[in-house]
TORMI-351804 format. One record per residue (C-alpha): residue number from 1; y, z, x. Coordinates in steps of 0.05 Angstrom, whole numbers, plus 5000, padded with zeros to 4 digits. Each point is the difference from the previous one (the first is absolute). Layout:
residues N
  seq    py    pz    px
  NUM     Y     Z     X
...
***
This chain:
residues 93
  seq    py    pz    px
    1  6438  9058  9054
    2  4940  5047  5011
    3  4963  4954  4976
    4  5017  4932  5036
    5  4984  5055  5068
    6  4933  5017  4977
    7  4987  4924  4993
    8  5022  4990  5066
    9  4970  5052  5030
   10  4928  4983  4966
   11  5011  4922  5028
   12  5014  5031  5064
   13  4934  5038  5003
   14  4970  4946  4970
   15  5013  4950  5055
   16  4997  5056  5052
   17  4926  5013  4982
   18  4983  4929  4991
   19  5027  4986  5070
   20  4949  5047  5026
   21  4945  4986  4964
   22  5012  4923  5017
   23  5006  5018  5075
   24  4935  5044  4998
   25  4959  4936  4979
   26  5001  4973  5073
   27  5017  4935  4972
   28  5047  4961  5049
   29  5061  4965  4969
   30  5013  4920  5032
   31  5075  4989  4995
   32  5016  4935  4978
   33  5011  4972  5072
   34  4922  5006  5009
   35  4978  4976  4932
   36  5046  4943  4977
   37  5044  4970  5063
   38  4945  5006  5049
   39  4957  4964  4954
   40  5037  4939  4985
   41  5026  5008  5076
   42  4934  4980  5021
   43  4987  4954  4950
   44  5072  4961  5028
   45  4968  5007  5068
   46  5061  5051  5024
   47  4955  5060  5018
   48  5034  5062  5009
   49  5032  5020  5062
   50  5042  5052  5044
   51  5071  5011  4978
   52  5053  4983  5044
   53  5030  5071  4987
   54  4944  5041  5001
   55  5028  5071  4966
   56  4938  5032  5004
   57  5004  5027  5067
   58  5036  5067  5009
   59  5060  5015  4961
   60  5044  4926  5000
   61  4989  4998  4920
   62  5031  5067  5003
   63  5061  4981  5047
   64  5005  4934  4959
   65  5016  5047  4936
   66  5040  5038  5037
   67  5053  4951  5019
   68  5002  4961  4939
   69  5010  5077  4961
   70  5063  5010  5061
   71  5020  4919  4989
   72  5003  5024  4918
   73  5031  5066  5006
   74  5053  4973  5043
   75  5018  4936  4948
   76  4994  5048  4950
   77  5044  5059  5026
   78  5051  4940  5027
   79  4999  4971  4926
   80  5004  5070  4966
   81  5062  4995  4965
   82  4984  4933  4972
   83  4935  5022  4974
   84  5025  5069  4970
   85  5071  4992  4980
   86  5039  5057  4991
   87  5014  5018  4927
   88  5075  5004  4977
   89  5016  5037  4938
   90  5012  4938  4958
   91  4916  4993  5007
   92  4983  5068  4975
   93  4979  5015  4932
***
């Protein structure tokens, strides 16, 4: 067991460091919406534009989290006993 934590613990460093070092480079990252859809966007002659929704502004990607975590909680505290059944002594070991 010691052993599988050391592991962990040097792959967490590991990645830690290489994170940093990565980020110290300067080197800015495209996400794949600039490299590959914009590209073959353009080349369909559908160049990009504004969302309809624009989430951006402010804190509406925030609120929009928000509700859908209430909308979950309350489906999920309403379906409770369905999704944890209670265990009778029959189910014990």
């Amino acid at each position: 067991m010691k052993s599988v934590v050391k592991t962990m613990t040097c792959v967490v460093l590991l990645a830690a460091g290489l994170t940093w070092w990565l980020g110290r480079q300067g080197h800015e990252w495209a996400g794949v919406d600039e490299t590959v859809v914009e590209k073959y966007a353009d080349a369909a002659g559908r160049p990009a534009r504004d969302p309809y929704i624009n989430t951006d502004q402010g804190d509406l990607l925030l609120f929009c989290f928000l509700v859908a975590g209430v909308a979950g909680g309350f489906v999920g505290g309403y379906c409770f006993r369905d999704l944890f059944p209670a265990k009778t002594m029959k189910d014990k070991p």
